[in-house]
N, CA, C and O atoms as a Tripos MOL2 file, in Angstrom:
@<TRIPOS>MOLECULE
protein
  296   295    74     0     0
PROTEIN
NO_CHARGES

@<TRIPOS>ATOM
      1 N         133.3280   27.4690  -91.8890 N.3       1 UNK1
      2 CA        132.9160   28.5080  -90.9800 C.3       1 UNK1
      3 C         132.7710   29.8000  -91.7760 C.2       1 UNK1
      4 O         133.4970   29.9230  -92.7620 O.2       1 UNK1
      5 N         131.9100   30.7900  -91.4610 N.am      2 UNK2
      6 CA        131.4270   31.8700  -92.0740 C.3       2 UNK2
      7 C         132.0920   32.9200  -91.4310 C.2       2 UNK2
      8 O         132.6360   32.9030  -90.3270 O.2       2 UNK2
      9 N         131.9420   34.2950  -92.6420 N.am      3 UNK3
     10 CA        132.8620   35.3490  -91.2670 C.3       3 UNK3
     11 C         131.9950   36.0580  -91.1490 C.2       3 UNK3
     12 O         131.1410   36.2470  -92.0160 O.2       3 UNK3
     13 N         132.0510   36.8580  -89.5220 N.am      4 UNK4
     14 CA        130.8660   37.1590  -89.1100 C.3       4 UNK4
     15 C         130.8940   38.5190  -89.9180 C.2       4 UNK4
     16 O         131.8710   39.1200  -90.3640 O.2       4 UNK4
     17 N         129.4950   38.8470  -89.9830 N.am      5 UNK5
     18 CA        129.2110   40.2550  -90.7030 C.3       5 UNK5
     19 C         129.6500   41.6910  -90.0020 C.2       5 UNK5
     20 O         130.2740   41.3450  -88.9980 O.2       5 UNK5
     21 N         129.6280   42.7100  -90.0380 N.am      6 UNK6
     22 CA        130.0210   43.8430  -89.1430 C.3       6 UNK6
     23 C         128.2550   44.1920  -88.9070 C.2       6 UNK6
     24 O         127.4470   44.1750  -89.8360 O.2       6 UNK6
     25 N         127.9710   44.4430  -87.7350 N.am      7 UNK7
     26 CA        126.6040   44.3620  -87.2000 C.3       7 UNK7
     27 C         126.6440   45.4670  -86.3780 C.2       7 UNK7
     28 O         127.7670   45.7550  -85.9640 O.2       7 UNK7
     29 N         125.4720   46.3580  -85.9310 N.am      8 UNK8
     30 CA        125.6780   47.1800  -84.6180 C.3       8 UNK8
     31 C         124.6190   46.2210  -83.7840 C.2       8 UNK8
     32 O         123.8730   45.3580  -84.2460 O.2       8 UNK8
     33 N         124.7910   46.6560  -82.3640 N.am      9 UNK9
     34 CA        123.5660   46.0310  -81.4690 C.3       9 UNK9
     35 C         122.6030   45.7760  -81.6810 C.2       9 UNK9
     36 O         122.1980   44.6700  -81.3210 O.2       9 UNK9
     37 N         121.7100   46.7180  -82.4060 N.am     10 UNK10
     38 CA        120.5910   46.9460  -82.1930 C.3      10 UNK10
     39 C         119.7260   45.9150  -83.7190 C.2      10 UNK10
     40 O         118.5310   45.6470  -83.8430 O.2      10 UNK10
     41 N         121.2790   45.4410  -84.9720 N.am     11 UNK11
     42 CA        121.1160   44.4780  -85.5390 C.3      11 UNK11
     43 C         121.2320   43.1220  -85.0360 C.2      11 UNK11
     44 O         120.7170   42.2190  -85.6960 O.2      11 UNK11
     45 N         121.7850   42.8830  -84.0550 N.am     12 UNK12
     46 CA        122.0180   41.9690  -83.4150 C.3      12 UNK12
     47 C         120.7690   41.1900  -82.2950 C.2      12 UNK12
     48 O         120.5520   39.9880  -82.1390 O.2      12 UNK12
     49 N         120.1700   42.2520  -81.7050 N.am     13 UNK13
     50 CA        119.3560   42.4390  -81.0040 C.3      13 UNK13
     51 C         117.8510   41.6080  -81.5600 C.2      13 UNK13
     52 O         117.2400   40.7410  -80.9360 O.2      13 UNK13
     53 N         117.4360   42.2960  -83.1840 N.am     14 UNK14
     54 CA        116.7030   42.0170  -84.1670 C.3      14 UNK14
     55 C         116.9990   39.8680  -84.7870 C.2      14 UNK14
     56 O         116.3530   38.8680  -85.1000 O.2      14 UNK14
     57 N         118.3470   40.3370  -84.6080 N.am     15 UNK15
     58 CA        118.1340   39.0130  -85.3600 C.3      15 UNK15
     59 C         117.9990   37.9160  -83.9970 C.2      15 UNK15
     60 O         117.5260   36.8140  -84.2760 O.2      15 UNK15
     61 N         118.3280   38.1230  -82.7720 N.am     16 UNK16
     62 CA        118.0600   37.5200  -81.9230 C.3      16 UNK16
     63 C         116.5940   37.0920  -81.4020 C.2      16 UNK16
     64 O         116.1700   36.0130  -80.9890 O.2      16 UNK16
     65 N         115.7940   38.7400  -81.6330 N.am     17 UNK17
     66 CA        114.1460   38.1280  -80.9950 C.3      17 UNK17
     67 C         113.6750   36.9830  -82.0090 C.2      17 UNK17
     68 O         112.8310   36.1640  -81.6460 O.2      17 UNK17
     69 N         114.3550   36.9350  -83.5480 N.am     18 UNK18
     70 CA        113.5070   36.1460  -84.4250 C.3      18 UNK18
     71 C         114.2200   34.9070  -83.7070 C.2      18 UNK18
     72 O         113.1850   34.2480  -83.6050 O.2      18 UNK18
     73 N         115.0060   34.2410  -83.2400 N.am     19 UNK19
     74 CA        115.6650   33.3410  -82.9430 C.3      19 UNK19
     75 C         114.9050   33.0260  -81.1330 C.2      19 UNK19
     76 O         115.3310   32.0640  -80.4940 O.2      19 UNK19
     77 N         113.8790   33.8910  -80.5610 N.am     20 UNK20
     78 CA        113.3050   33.7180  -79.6130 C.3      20 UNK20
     79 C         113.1250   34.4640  -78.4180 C.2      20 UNK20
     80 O         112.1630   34.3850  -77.6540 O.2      20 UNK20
     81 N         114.4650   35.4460  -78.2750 N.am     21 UNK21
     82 CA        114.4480   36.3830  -77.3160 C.3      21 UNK21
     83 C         113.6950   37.1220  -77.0710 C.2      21 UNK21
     84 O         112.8250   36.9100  -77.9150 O.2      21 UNK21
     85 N         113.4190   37.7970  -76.5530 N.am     22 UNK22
     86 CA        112.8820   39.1400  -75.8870 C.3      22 UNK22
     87 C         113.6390   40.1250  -75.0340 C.2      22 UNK22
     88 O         114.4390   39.8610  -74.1360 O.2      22 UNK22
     89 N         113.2620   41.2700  -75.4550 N.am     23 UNK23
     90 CA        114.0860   42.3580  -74.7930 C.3      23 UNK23
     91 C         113.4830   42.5760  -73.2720 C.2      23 UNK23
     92 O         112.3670   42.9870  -72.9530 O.2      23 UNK23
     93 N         115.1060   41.9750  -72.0450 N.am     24 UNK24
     94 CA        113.9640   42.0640  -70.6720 C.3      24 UNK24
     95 C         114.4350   43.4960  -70.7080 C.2      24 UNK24
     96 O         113.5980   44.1690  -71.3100 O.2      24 UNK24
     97 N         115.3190   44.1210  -70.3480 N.am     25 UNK25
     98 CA        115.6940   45.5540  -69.7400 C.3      25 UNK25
     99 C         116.7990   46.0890  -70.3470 C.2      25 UNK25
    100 O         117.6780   45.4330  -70.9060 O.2      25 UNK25
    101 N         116.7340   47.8630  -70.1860 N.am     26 UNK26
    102 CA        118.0440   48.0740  -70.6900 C.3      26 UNK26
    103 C         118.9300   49.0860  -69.5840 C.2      26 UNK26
    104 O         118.3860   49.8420  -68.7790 O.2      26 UNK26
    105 N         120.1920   48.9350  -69.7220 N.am     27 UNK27
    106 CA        120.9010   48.9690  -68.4390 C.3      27 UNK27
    107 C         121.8220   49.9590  -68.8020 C.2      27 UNK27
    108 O         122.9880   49.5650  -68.7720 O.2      27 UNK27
    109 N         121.6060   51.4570  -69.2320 N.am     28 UNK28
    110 CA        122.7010   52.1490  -69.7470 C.3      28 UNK28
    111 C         122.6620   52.1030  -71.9140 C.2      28 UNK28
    112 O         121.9910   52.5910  -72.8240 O.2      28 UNK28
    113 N         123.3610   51.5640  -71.8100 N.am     29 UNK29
    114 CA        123.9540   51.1000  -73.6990 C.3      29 UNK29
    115 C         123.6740   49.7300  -73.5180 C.2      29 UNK29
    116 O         123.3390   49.2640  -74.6070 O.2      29 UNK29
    117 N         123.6610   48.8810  -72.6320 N.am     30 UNK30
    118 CA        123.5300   47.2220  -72.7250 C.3      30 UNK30
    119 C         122.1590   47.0740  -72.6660 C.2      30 UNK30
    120 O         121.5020   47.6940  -71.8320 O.2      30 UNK30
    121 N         121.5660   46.1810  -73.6070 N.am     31 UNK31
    122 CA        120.3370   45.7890  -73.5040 C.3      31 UNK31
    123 C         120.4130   44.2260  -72.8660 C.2      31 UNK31
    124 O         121.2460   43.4380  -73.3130 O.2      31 UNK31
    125 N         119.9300   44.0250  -72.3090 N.am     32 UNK32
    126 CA        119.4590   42.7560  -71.9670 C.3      32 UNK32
    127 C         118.3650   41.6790  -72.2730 C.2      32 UNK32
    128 O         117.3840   41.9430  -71.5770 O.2      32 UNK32
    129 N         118.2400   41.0370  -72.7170 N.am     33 UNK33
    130 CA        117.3970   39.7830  -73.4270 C.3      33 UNK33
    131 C         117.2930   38.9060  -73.0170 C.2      33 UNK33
    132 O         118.3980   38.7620  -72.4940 O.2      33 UNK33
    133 N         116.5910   37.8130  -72.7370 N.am     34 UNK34
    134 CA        116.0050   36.7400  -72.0230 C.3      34 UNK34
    135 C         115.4990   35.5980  -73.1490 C.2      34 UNK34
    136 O         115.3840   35.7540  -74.3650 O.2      34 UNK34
    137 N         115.3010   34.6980  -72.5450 N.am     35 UNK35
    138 CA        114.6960   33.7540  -74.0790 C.3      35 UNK35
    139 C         113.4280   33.5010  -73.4070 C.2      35 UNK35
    140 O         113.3780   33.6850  -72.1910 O.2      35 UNK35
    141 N         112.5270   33.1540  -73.9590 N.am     36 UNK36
    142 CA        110.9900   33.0060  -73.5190 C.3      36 UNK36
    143 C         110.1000   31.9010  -73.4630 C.2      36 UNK36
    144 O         108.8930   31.7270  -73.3000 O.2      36 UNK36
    145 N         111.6900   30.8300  -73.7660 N.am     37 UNK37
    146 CA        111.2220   29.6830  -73.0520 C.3      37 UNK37
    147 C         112.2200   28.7910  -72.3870 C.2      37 UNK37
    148 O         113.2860   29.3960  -72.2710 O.2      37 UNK37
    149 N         112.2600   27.8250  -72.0050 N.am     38 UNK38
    150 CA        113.1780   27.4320  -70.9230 C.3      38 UNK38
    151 C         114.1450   26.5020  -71.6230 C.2      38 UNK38
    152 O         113.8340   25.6840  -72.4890 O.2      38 UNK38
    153 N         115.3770   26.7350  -71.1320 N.am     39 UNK39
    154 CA        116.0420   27.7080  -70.2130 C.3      39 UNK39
    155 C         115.9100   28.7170  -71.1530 C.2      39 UNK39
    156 O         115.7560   28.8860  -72.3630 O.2      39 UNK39
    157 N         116.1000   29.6510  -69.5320 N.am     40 UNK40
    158 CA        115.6780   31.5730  -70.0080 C.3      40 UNK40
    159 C         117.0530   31.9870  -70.3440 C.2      40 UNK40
    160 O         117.3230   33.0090  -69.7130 O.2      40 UNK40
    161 N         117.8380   31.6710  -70.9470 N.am     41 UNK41
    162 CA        119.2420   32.1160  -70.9130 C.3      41 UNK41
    163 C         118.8400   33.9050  -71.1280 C.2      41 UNK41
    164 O         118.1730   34.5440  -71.9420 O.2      41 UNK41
    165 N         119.4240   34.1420  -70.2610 N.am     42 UNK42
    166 CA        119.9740   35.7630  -70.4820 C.3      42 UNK42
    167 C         121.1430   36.0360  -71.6310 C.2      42 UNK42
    168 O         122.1350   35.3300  -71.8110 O.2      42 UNK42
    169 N         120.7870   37.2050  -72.3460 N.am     43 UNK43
    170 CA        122.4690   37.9910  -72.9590 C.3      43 UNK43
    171 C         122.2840   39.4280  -73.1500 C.2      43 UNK43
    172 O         121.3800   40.1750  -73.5230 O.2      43 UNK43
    173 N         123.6280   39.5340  -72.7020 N.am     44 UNK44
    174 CA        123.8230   40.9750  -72.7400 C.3      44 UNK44
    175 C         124.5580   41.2810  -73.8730 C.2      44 UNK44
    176 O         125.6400   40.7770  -74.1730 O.2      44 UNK44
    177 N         123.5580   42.6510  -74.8900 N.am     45 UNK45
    178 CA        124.0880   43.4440  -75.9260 C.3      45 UNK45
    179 C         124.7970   44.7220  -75.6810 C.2      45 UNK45
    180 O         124.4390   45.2550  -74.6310 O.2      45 UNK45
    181 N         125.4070   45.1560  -76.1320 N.am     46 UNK46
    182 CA        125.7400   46.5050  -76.1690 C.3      46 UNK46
    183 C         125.3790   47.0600  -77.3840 C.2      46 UNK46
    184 O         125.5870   46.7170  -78.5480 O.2      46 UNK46
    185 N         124.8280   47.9360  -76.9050 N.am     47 UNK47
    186 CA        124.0640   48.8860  -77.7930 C.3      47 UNK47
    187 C         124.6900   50.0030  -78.8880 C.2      47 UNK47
    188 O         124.4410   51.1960  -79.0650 O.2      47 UNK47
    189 N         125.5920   49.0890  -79.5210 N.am     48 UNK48
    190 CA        127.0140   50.1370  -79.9210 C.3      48 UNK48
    191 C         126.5810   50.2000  -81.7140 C.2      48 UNK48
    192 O         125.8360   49.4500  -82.3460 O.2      48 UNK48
    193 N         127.2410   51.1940  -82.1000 N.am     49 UNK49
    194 CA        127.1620   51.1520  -84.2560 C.3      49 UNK49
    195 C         128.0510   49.9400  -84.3030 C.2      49 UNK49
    196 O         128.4380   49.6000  -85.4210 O.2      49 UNK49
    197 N         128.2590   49.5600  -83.7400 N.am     50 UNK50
    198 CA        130.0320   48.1510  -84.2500 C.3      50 UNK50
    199 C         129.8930   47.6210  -83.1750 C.2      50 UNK50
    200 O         129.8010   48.2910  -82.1470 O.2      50 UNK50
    201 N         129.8470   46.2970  -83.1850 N.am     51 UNK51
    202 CA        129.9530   45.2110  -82.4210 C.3      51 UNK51
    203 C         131.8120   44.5600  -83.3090 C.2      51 UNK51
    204 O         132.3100   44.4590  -84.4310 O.2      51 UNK51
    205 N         132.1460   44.3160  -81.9590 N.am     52 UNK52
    206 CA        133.6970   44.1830  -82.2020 C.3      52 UNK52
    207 C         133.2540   42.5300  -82.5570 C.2      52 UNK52
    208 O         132.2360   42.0200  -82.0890 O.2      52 UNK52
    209 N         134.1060   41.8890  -83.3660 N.am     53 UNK53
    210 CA        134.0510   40.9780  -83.6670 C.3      53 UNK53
    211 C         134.3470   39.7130  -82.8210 C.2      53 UNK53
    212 O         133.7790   38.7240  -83.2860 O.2      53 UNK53
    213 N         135.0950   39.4680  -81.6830 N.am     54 UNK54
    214 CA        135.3040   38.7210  -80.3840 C.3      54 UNK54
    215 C         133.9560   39.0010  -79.7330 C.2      54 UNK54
    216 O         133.3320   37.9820  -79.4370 O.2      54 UNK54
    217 N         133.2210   40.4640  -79.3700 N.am     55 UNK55
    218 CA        131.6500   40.4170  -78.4980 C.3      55 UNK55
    219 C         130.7600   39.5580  -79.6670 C.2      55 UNK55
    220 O         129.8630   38.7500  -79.4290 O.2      55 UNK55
    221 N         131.0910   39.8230  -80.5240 N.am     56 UNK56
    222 CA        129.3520   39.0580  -81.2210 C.3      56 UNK56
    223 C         129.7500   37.7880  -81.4730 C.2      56 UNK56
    224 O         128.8700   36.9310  -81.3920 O.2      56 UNK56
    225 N         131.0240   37.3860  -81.8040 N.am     57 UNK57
    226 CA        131.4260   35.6760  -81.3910 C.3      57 UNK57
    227 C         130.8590   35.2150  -80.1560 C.2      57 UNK57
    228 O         130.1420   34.2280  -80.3230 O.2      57 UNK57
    229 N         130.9820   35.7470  -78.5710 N.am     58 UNK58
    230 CA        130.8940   35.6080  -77.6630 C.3      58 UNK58
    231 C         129.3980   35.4450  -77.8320 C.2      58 UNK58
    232 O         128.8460   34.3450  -77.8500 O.2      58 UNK58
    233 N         128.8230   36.5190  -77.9440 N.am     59 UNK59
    234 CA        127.2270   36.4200  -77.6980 C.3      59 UNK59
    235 C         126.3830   35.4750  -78.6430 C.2      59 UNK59
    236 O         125.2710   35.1310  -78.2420 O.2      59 UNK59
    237 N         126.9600   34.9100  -80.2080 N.am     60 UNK60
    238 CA        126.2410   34.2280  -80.6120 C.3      60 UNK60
    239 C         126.8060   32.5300  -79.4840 C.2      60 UNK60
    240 O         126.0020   31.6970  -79.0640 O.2      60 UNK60
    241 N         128.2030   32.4900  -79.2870 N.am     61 UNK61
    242 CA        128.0500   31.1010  -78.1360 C.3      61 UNK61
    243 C         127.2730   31.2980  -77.3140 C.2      61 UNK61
    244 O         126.4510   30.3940  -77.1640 O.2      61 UNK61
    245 N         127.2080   31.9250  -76.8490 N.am     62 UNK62
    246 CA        126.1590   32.3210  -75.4590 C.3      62 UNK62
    247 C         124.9330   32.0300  -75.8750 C.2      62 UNK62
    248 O         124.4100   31.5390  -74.8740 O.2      62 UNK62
    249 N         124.1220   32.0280  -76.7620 N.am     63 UNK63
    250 CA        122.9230   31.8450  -77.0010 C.3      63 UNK63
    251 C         122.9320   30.5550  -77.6970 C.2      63 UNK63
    252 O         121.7620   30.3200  -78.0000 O.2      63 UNK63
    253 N         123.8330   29.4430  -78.1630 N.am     64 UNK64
    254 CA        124.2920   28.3910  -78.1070 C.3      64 UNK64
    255 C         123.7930   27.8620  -79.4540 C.2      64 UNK64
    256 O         123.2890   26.7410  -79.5230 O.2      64 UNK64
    257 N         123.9900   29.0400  -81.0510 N.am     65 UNK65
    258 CA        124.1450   29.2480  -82.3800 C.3      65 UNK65
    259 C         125.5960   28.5550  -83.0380 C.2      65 UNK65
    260 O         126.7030   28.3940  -82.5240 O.2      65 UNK65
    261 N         125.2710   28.3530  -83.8790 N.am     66 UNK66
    262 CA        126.6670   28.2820  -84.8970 C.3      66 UNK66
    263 C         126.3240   29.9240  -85.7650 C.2      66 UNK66
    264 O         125.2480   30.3470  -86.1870 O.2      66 UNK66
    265 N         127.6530   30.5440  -85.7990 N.am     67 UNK67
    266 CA        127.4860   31.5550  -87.2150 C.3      67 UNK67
    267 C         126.7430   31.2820  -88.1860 C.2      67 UNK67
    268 O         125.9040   32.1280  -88.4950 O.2      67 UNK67
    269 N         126.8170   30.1340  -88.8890 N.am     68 UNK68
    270 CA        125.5740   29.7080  -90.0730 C.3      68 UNK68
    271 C         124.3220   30.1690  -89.5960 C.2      68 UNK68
    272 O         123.7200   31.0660  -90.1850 O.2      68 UNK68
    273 N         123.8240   29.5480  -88.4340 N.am     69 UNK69
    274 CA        122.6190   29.7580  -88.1740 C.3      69 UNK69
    275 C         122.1320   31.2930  -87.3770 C.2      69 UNK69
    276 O         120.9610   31.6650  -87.2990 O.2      69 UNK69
    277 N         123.1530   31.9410  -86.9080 N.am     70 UNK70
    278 CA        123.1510   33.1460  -86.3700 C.3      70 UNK70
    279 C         122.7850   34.0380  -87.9430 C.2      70 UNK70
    280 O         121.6440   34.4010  -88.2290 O.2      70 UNK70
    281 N         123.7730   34.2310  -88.6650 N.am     71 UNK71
    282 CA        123.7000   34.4360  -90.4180 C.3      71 UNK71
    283 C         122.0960   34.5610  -90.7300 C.2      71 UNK71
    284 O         121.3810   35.5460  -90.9150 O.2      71 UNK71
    285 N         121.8490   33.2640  -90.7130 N.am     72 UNK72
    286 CA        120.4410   33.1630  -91.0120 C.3      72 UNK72
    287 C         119.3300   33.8430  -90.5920 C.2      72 UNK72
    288 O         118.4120   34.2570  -91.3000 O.2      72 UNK72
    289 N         119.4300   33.9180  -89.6730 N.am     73 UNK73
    290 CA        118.5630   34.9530  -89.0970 C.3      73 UNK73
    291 C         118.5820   36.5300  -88.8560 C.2      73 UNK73
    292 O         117.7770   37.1990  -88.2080 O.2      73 UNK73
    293 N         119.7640   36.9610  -89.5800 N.am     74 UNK74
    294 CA        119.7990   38.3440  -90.1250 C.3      74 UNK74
    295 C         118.7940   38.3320  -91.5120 C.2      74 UNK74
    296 O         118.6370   39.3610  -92.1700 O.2      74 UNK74
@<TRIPOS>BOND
     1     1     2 1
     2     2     3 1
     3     3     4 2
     4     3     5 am
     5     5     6 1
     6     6     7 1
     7     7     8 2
     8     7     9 am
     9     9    10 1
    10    10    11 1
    11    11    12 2
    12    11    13 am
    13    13    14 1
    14    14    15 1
    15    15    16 2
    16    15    17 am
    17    17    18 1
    18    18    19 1
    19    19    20 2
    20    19    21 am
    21    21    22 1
    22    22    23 1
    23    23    24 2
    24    23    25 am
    25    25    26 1
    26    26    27 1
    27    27    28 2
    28    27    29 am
    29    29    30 1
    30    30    31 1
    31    31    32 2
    32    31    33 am
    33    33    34 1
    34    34    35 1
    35    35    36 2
    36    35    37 am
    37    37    38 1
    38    38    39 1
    39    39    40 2
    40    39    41 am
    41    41    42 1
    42    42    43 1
    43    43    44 2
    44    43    45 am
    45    45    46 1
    46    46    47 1
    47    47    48 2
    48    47    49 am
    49    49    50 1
    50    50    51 1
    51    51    52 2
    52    51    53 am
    53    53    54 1
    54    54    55 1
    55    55    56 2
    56    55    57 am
    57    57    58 1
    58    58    59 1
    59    59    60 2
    60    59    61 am
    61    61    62 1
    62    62    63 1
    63    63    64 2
    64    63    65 am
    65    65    66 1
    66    66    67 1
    67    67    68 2
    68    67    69 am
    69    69    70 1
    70    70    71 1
    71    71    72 2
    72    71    73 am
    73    73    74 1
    74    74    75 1
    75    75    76 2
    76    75    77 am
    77    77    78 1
    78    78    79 1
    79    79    80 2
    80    79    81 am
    81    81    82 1
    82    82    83 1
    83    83    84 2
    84    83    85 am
    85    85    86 1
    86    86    87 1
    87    87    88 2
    88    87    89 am
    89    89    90 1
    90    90    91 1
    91    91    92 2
    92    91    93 am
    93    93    94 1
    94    94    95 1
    95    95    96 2
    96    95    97 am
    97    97    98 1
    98    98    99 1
    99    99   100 2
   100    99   101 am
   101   101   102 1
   102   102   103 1
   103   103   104 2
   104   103   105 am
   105   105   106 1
   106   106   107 1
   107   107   108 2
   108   107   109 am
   109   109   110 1
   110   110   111 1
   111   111   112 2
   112   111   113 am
   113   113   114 1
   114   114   115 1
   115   115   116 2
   116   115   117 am
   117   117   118 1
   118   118   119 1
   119   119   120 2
   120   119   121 am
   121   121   122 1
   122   122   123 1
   123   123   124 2
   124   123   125 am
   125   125   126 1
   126   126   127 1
   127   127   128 2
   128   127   129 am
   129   129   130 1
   130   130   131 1
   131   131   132 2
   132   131   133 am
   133   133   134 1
   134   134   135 1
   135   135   136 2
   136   135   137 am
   137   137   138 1
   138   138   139 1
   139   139   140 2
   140   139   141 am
   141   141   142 1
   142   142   143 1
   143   143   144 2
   144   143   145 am
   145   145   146 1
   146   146   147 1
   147   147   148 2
   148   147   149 am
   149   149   150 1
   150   150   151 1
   151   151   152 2
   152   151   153 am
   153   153   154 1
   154   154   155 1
   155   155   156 2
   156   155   157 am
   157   157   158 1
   158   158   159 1
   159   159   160 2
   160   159   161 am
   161   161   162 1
   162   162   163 1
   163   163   164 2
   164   163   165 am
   165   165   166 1
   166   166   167 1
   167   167   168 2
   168   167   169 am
   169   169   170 1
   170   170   171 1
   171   171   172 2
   172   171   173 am
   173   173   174 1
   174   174   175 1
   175   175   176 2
   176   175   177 am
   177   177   178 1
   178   178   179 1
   179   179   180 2
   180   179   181 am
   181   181   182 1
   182   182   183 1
   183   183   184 2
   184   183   185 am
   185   185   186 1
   186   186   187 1
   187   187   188 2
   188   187   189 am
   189   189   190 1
   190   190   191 1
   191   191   192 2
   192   191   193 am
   193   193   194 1
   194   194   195 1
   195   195   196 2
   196   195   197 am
   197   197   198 1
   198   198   199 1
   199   199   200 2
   200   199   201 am
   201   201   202 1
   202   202   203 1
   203   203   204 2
   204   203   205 am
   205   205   206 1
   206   206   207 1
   207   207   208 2
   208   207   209 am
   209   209   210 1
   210   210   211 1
   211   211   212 2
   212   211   213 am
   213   213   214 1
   214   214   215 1
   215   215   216 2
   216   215   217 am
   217   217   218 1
   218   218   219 1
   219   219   220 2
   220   219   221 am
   221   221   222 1
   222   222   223 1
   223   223   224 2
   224   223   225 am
   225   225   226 1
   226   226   227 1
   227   227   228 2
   228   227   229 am
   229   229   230 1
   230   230   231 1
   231   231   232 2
   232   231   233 am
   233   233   234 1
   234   234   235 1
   235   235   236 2
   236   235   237 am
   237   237   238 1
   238   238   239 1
   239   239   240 2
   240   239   241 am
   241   241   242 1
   242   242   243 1
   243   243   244 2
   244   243   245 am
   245   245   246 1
   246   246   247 1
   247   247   248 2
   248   247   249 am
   249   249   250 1
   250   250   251 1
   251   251   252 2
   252   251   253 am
   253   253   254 1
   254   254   255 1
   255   255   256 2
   256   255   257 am
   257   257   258 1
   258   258   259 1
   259   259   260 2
   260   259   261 am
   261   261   262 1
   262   262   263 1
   263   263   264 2
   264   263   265 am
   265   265   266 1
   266   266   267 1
   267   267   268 2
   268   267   269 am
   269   269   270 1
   270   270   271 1
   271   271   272 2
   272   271   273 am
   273   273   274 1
   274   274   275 1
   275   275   276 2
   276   275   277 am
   277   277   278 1
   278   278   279 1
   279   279   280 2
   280   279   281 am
   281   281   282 1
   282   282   283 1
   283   283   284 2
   284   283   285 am
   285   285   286 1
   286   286   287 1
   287   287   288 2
   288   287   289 am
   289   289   290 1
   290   290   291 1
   291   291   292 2
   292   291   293 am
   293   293   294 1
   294   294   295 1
   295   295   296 2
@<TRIPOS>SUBSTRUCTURE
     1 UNK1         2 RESIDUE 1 A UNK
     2 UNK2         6 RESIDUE 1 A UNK
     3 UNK3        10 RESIDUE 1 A UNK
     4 UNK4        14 RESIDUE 1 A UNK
     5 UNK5        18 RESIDUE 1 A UNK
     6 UNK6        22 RESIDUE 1 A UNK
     7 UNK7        26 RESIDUE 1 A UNK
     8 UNK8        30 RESIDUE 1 A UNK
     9 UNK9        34 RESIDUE 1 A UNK
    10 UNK10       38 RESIDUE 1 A UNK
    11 UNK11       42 RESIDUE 1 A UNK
    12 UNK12       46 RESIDUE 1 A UNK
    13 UNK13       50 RESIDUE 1 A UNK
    14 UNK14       54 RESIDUE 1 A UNK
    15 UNK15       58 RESIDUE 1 A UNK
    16 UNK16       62 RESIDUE 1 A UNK
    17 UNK17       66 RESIDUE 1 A UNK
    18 UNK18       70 RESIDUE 1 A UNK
    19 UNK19       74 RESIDUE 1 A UNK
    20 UNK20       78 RESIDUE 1 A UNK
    21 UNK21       82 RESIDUE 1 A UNK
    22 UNK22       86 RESIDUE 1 A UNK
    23 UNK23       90 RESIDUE 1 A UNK
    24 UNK24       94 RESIDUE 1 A UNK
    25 UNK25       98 RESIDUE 1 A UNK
    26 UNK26      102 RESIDUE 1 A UNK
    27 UNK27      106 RESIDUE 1 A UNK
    28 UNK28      110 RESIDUE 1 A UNK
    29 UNK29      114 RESIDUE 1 A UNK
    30 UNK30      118 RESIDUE 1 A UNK
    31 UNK31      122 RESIDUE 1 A UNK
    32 UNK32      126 RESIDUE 1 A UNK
    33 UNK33      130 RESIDUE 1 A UNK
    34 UNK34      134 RESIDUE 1 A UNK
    35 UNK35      138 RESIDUE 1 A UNK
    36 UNK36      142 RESIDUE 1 A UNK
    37 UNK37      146 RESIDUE 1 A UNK
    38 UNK38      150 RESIDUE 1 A UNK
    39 UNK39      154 RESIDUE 1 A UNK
    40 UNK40      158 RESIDUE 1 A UNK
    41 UNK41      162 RESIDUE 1 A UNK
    42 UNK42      166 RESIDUE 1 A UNK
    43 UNK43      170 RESIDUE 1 A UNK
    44 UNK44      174 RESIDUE 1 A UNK
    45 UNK45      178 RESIDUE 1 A UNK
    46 UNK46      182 RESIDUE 1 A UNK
    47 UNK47      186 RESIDUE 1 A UNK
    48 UNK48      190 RESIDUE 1 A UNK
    49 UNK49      194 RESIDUE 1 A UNK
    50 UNK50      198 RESIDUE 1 A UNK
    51 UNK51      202 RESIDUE 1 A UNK
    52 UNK52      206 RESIDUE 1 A UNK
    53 UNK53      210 RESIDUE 1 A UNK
    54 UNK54      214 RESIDUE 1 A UNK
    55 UNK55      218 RESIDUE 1 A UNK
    56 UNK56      222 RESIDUE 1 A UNK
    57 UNK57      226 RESIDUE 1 A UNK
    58 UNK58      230 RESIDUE 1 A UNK
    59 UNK59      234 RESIDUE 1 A UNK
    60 UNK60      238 RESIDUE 1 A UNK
    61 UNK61      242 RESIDUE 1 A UNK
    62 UNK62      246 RESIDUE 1 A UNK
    63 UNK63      250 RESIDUE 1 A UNK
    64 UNK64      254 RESIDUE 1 A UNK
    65 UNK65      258 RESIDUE 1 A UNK
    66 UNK66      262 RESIDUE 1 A UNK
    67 UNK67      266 RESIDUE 1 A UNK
    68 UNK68      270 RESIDUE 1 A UNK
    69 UNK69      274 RESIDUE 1 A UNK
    70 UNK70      278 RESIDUE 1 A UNK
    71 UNK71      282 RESIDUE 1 A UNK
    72 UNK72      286 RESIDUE 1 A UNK
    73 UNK73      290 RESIDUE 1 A UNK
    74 UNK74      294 RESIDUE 1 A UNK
């Protein structure tokens, strides 16, 4: 297992559209993303300089990545 990098949102965000997302809306500091093909899984970013290391664990499961392959696409 890899350790995750220190990332802000808006890196996170980036390495996600290459992985398929799209940015649907933004809600305050949380951006929201959609995938653009089915299933549309939704995830919510926060739009922060530092993503705490438990949120970007969370959000790469959520989009249903291993770290390797999350990695990769930074």
């Amino acid at each position: 297992m890899s350790l995750l990098p220190v990332l802000s949102g808006r890196d996170a965000v980036n390495a996600l559209e290459r992985a398929g997302y799209a940015v649907d809306h933004q809600t305050g500091s949380h951006i929201i993303l959609r995938h653009v093909e089915p299933p549309y899984r939704r995830v919510t970013i926060p739009n922060h300089k530092k993503l705490a290391k438990g949120t970007l664990r969370s959000i790469i499961r959520q989009v249903g990545l291993t770290v390797d392959d999350f990695i990769g696409l930074l």
